[in-house]
C-alpha beads as a LAMMPS data file, in Angstrom:
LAMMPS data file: protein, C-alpha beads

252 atoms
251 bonds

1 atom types
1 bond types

-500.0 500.0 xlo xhi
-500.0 500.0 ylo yhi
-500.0 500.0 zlo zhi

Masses

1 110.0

Atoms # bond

1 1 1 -234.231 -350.596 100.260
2 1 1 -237.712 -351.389 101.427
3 1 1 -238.254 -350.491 105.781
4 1 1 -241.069 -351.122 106.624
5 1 1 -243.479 -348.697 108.516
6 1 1 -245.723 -350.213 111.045
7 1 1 -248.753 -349.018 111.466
8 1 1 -250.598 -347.975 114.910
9 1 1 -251.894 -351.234 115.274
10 1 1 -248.919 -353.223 113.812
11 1 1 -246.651 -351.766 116.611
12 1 1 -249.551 -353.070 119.404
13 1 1 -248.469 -356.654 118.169
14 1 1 -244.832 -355.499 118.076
15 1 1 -245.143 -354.874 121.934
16 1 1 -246.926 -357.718 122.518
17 1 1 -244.361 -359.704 121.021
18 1 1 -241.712 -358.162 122.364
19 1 1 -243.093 -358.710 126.207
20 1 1 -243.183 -362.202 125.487
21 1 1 -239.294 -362.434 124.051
22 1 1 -238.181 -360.257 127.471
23 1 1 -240.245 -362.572 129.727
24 1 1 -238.498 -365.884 128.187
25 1 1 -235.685 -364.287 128.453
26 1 1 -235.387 -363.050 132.174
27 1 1 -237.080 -366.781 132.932
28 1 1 -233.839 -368.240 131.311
29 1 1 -231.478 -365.276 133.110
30 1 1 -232.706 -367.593 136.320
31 1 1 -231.327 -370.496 135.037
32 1 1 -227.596 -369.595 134.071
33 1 1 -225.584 -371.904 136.609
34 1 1 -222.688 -374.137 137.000
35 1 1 -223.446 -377.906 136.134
36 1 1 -226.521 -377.012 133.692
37 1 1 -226.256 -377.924 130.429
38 1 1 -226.739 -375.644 127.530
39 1 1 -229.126 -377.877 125.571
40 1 1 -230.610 -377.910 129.181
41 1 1 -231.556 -374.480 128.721
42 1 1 -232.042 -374.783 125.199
43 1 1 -235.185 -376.822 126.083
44 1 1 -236.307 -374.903 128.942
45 1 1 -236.594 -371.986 126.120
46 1 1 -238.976 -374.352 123.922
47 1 1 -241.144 -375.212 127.260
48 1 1 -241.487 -371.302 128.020
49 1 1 -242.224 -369.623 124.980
50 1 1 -244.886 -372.251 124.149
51 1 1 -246.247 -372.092 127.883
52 1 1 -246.414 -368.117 126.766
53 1 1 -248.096 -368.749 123.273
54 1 1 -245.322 -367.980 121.349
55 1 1 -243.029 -370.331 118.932
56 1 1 -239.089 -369.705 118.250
57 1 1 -238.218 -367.362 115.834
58 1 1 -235.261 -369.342 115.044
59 1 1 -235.349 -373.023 115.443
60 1 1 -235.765 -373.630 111.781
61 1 1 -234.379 -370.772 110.369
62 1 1 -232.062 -371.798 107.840
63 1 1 -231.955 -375.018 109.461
64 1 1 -230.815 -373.604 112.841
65 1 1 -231.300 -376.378 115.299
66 1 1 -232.092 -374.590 118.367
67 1 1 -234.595 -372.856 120.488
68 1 1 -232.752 -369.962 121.436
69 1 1 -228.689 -369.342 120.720
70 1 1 -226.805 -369.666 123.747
71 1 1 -222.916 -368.886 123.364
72 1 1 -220.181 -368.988 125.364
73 1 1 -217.261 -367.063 126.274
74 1 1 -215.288 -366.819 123.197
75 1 1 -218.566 -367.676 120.994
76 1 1 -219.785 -364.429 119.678
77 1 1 -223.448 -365.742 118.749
78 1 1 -225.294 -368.165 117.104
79 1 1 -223.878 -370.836 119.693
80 1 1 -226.291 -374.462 119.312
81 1 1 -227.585 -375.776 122.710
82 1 1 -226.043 -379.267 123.439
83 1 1 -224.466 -381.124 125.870
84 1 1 -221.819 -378.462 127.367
85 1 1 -221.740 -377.800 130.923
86 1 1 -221.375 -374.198 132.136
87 1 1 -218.590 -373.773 134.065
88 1 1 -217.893 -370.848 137.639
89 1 1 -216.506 -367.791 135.722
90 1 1 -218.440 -368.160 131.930
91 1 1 -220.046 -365.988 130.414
92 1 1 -223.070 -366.640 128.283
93 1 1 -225.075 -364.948 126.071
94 1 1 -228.802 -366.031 125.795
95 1 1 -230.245 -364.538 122.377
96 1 1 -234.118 -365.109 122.131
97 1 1 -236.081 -364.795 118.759
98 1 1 -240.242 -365.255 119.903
99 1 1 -243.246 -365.402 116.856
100 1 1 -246.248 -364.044 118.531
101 1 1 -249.598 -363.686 116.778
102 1 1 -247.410 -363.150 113.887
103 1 1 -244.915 -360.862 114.870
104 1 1 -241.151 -360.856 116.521
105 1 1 -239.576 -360.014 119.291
106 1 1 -235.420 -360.206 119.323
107 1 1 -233.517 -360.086 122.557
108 1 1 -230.625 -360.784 123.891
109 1 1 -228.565 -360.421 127.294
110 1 1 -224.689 -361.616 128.414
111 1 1 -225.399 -363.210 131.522
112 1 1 -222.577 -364.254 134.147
113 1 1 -222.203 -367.783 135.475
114 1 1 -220.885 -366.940 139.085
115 1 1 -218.409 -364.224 139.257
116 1 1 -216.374 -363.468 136.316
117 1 1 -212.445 -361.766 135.343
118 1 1 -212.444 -358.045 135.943
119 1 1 -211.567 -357.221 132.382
120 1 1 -214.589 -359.336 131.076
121 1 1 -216.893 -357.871 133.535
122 1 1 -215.803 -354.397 132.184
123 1 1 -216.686 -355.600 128.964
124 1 1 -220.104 -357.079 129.642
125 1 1 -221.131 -353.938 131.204
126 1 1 -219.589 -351.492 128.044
127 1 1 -221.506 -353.682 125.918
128 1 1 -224.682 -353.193 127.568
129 1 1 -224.431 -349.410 128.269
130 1 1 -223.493 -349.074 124.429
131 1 1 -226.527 -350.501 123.656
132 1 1 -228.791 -348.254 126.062
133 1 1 -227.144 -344.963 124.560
134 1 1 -227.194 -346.415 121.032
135 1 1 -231.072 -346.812 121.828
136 1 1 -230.900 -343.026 122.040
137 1 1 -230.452 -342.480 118.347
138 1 1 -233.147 -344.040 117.170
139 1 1 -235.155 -341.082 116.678
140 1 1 -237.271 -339.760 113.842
141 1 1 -234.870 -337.350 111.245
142 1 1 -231.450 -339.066 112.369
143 1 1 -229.374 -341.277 110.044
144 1 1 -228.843 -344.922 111.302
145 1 1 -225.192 -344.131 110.856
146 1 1 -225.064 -341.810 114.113
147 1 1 -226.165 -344.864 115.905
148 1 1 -223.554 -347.024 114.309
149 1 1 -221.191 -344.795 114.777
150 1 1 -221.579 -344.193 117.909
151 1 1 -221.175 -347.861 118.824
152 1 1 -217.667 -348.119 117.217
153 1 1 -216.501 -344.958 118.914
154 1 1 -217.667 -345.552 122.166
155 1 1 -215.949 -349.625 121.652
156 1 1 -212.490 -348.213 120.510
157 1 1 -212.559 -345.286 123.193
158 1 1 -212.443 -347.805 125.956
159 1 1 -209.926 -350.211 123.991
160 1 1 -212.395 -352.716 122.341
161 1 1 -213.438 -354.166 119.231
162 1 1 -216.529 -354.408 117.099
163 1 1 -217.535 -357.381 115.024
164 1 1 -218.196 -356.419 111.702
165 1 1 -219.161 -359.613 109.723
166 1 1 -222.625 -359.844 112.077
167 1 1 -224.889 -356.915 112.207
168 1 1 -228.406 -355.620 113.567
169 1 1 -231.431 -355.387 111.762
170 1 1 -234.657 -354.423 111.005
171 1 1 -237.715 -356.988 112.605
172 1 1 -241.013 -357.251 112.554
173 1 1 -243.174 -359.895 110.683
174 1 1 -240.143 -361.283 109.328
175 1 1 -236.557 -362.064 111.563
176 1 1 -234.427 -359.987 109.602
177 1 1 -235.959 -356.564 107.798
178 1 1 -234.617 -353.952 106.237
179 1 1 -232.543 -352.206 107.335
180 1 1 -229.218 -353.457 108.102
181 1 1 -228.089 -351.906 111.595
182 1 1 -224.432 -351.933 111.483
183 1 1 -222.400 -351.277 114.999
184 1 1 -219.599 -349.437 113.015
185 1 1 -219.001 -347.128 110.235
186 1 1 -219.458 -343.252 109.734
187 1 1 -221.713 -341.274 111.386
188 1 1 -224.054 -339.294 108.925
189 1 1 -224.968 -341.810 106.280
190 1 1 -227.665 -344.781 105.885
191 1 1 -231.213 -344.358 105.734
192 1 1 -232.926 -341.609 107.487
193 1 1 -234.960 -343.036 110.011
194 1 1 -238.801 -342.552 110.216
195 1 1 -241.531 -343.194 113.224
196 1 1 -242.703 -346.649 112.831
197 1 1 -239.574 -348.109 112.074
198 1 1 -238.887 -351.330 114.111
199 1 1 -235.171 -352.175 114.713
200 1 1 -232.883 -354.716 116.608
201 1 1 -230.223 -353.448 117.408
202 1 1 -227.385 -355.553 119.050
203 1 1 -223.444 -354.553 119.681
204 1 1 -221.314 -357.870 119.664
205 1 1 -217.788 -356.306 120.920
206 1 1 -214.797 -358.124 121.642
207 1 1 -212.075 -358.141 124.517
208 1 1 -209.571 -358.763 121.723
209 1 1 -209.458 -358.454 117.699
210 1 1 -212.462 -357.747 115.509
211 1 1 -212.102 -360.639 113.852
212 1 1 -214.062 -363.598 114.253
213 1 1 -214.362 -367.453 112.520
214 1 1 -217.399 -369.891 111.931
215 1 1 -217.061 -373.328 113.477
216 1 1 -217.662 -376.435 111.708
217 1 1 -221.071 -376.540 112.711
218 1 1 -221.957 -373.964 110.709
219 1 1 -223.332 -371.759 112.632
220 1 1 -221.107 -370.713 116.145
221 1 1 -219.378 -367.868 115.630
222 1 1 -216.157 -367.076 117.706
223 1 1 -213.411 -364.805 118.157
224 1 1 -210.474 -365.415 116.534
225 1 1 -207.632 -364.668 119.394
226 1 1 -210.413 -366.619 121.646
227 1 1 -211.191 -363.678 124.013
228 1 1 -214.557 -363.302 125.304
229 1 1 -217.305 -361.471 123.752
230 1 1 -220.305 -359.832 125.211
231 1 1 -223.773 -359.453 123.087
232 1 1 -226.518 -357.185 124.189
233 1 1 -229.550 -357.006 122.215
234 1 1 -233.344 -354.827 122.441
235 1 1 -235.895 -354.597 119.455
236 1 1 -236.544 -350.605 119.766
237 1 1 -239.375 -348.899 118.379
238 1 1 -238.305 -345.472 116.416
239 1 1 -240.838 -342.555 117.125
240 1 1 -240.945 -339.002 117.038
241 1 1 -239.293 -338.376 120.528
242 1 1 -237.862 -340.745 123.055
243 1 1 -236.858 -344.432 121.263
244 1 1 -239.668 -347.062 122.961
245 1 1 -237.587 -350.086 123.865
246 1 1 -239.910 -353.380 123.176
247 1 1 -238.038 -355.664 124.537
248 1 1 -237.811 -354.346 127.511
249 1 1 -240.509 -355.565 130.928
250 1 1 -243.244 -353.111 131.405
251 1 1 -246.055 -353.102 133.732
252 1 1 -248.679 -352.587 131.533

Bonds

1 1 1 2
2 1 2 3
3 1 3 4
4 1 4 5
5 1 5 6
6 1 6 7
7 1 7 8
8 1 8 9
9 1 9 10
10 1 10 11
11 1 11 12
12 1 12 13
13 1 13 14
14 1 14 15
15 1 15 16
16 1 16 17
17 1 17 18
18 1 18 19
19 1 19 20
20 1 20 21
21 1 21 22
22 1 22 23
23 1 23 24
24 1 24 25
25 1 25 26
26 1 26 27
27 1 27 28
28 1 28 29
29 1 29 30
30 1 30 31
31 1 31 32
32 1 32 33
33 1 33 34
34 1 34 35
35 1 35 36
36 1 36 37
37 1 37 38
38 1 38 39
39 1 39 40
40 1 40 41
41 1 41 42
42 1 42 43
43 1 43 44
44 1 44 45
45 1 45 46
46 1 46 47
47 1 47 48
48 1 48 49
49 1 49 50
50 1 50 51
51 1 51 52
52 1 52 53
53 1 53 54
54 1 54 55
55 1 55 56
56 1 56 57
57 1 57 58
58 1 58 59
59 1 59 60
60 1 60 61
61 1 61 62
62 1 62 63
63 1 63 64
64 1 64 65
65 1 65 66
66 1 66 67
67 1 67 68
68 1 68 69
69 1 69 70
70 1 70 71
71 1 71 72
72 1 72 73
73 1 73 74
74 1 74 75
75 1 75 76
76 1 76 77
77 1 77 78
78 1 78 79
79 1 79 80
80 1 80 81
81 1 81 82
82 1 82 83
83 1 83 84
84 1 84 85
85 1 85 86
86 1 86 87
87 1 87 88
88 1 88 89
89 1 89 90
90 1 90 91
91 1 91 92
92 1 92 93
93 1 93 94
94 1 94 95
95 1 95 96
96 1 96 97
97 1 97 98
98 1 98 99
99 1 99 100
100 1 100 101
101 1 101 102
102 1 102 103
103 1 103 104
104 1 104 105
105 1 105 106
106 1 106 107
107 1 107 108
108 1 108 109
109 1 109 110
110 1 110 111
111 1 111 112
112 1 112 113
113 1 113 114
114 1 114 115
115 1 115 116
116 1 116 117
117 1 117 118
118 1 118 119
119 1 119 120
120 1 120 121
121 1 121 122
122 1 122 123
123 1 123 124
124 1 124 125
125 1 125 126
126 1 126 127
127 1 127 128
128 1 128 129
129 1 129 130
130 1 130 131
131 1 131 132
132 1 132 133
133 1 133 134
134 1 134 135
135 1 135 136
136 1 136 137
137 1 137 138
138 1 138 139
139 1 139 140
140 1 140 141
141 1 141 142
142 1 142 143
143 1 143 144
144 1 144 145
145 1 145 146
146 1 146 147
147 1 147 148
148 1 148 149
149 1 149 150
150 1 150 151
151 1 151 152
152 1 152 153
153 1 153 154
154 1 154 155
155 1 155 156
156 1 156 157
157 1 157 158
158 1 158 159
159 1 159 160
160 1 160 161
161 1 161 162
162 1 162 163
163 1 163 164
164 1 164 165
165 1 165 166
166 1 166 167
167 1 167 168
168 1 168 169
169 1 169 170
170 1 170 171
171 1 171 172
172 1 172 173
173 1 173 174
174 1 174 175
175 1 175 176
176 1 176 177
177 1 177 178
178 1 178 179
179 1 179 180
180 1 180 181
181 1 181 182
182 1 182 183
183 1 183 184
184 1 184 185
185 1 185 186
186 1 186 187
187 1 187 188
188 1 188 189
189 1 189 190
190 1 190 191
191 1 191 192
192 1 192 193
193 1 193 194
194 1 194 195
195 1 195 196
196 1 196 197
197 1 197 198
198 1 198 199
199 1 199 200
200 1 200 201
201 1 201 202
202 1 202 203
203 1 203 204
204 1 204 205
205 1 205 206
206 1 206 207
207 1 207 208
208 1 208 209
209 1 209 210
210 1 210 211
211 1 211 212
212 1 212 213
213 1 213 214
214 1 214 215
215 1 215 216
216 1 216 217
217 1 217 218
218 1 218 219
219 1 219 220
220 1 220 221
221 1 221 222
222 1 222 223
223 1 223 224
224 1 224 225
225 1 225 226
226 1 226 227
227 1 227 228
228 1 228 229
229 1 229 230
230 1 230 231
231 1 231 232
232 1 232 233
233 1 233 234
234 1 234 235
235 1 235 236
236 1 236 237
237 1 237 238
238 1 238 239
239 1 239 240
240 1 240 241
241 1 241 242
242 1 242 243
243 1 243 244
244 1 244 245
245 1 245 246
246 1 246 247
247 1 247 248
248 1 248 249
249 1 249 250
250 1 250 251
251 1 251 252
């Protein structure tokens, strides 16, 4: 397995990046509503991250069609923009890949159309919070395990369930890196992570089963029972001490 190690001035560019792919992304936050279309937003992505100097990471990317994935409810990720309308009480998950001056920022946010179901609310906001203390693990000296781990505990203690066919990953000049960043599995194993290491790390965690199906497009992925799903997603930086979150607004 080959991670990469940025350098001092490799992680510069990884920030920069990564302001840009949090700044499309709170842009598009504004424009979850009912009536819009998906592909509506879909566009709006293209518009922004050019207006910022950026391109899409993923429109092209294996032949992925879209700006941006935007998913729905019961779509996990990977969801194509198009002519869908969002509906009071969706929820939808906005997943933004941004190439700037070279470099990648991955991000990704479940965002609610109006008010949404109790239970799925609880979900949305057990999603996020798993991300923010997964975050913590990414520290020089600890195994990436403890992070997964920690993900699939912290799912199943409040009745959840993890997908397991889509993982996170490593990012930085190219979308996906080594290493894989799994949101299960035992804590203690995997690679032992290093300062300079660049990861995306992103729980996908489901109201119902684990298990999830590909539609015929190819590329949405959604639960099988057809619960909801909620998708949270920050490109961290690993250092010495505190994890630096790059996908995350600063003021700098």
């Amino acid at each position: 397995m080959n991670i990469p190690i940025k350098t001092a001035a490799e992680i510069k560019k990884m920030r920069l990046a990564g302001q840009v792919a949090a700044r499309v992304l709170n842009e598009l936050a504004l424009l979850v509503e009912p009536g819009r279309t998906t592909g509506e937003i879909d566009r709006a992505a293209g518009e922004i991250i050019a207006k910022l100097g950026g391109k899409s990471a993923f429109l092209g990317y294996r032949k992925f069609p879209g700006q941006i994935c935007i998913s729905l409810n019961q779509e996990v990720v990977h969801g194509i923009g198009g002519q869908r309308c969002l509906t009071y009480g969706d929820i939808v998950k906005i997943d933004v890949g941004v190439i700037f001056q070279g470099w990648i920022g991955d991000t990704a946010r479940t965002i609610p159309c109006g008010l949404i179901a109790p239970e799925t609310e609880r979900l949305c906001a057990a999603t996020k919070a798993m991300l923010m203390s997964a975050i913590g693990f990414a520290t020089e000296g600890r195994r990436l395990g403890d992070l997964s781990a920690h993900i699939e505990k912290e799912a199943s203690r409040q009745g959840f369930s993890v997908v397991k066919e889509f993982v996170g990953h490593g990012v930085g000049r190219k979308l996906h890196e080594d290493p894989e960043v799994p949101n299960f599995g035992p804590p203690g194993v995997g690679p032992r992570l290093k300062a300079g290491m660049t990861l995306a790390i992103e729980p996908m965690i489901n109201l119902g089963c684990s298990e999830v199906k590909i539609l015929s497009d190819g590329w949405t992925v959604v639960t099988a029972d057809g619960r909801p799903s909620a998708h949270f997603e920050h490109t961290v930086l690993v250092t010495e001490g505190m994890p630096e979150i790059l996908t995350q607004l600063s003021d700098v």
